[in-house]
Steps between C-alpha positions, in 0.01 A plus 500: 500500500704222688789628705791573385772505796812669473771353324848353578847419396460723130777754434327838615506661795223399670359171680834257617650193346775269510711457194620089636523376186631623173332451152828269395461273822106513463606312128733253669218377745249464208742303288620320806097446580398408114840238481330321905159461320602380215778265625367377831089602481255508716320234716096504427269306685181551332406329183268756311827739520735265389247480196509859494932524489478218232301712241641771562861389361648428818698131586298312685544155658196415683653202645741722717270782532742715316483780325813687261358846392695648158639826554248613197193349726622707794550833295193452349291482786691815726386763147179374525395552896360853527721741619223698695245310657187623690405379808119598590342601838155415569491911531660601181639796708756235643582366164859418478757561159823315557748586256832652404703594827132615651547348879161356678492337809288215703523334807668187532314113610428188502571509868400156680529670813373831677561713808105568589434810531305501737619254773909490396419150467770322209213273375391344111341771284135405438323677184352782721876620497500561144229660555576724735874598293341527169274772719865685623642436160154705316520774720901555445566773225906349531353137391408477126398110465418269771660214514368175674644557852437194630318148465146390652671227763154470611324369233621144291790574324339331187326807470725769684546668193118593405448659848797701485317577163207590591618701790745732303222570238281603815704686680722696261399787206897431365639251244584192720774236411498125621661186462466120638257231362578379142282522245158339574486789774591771288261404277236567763675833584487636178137405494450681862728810353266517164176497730682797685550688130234411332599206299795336360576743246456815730739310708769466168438863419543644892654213706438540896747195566896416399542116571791389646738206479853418632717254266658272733921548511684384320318481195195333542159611373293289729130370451335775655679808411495381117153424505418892671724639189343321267132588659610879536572539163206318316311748747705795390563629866841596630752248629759564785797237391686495852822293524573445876840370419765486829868608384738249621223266612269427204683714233840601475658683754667789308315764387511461121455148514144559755400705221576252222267253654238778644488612150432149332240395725321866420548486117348119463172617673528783308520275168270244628277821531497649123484146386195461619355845426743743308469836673397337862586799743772366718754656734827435647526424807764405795510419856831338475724527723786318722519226748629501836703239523557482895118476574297394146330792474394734256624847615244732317631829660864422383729721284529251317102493349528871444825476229298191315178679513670830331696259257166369406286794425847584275422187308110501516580894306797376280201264378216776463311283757267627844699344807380465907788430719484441872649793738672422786 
């Protein structure tokens, strides 16, 4: 049996949770979120999911590279993404269930920089590095699902991705989750995954990776996250949709109007997603949070992530979807 962790923010007395949101204003951000993708839409820079929007009763003007999603579309595709979704360790005994308010947790990564170890040197992180967390990240009961902590920097960044690859599959018996490389790469990852499980249907029925992609803010579905949502789900392995959006920067800077444009940029990969394969596992994710407008910078730690994370698990359940936020 995969674990089950304990659960959070349902009305008995156990766990914790925080009520941000109520089921009234959870409505106004969906209609406020159906009436931006239908009015304004979605940039889309990849031609086979432009195709993809078109048939599937969308508005699409492939001139602009937009893309006006019905309110039916959108509906359509949130009942049909599983509400439970398994995500398989290489040891079954660290299979994962997410689901309901069950809360699971993983390390955070794509770092391009590390602190060695070793010599306190602040250097590039080199593919031995993922090695060497995926190791920590095994042998930690508190870590459910390793996620790629950082990239390769020592090996071509043409092919970054595969090493990362093939070092998380070496080095971890836990469900592992990475993005970055579009879809000819994922393609070879799934086949490097399915070697791992025993072929491409062992791999549908107990998936050992979640892909990954980041919609770029505001709402733009760029060539290389469409094309990993569109490969994920012919595949039939789990899909992280993770809007990075930066309130008052690239999205508004109120909270409500954040998650307007958060949400948008979530629900069109999850519609490009169930267009492509109905019931494609898929979950909702977030590492939005504000800018810092005296220095640029993304403030990760802030309060401010921590309110639009909780405000987006409300959604993600108000939805019946799986959700990963970021933690500060």
């Amino acid at each position: 049996m995969g674990k089950r962790r304990t659960s959070a923010g349902r009305q008995l007395m156990q766990g914790m949770g925080l009520n941000l949101l109520s089921d009234d204003e959870l409505y106004e951000l969906h209609l406020a979120t159906l009436e931006l993708l239908e009015q304004t839409g979605v940039k889309v820079e990849h031609s086979k999911a432009l195709d993809i929007f078109d048939g599937g009763g969308c508005i699409v003007d492939k001139e602009k590279q937009l893309v006006k999603i019905p309110a039916y579309v959108v509906e359509d595709a949130i009942r049909s993404v599983p509400s439970e979704i398994l995500l398989a360790g290489r040891n079954p005994k660290n299979d994962v269930i997410l689901g309901g308010s069950r809360v699971n947790f993983t390390n955070f990564g794509e770092a391009p920089m590390v602190t060695d170890p070793f010599t306190g040197e602040y250097r590039e992180s080199t593919k031995q590095d993922v090695s060497n967390i995926a190791l920590v990240t095994d042998a930690l009961s508190e870590v459910d699902v390793t996620w790629r902590p950082c990239d390769a920097r020592d090996v071509s960044s043409d092919v970054s991705a595969l090493h990362v690859m093939e070092a998380l599959l070496a080095n971890t018996t836990k469900h592992i989750a990475s993005g970055d490389g579009g879809e000819e790469l994922t393609r070879v990852r799934i086949e490097m995954a399915a070697a791992v499980a025993g072929g491409k249907e062992k791999l549908k029925e107990r998936p050992l990776w979640t892909t990954i992609s980041c919609p770029v803010s505001p709402l733009t579905l760029g060539k290389i996250p469409a094309g990993d949502v569109i490969e994920s789900a012919m595949a039939g392995i789990p899909h992280i949709a993770l809007s990075m959006g930066l309130s008052g920067g690239t999205s508004p800077v109120t909270l409500a109007g954040a998650l307007v444009v958060h949400n948008a940029e979530i629900l069109s990969e999850i519609v490009l997603s169930q267009l492509t394969c109905k019931g494609a596992p898929i979950i909702y994710g977030s590492s939005t949070t504000c800018i810092d407008l005296k220095t640029a910078t993304t403030p990760v730690g802030s309060p401010e992530l921590a309110v639009i994370s909780a405000a987006v698990v409300k959604l993600a359940q108000y939805y019946r979807l799986c959700s990963l936020v970021a933690g500060g």
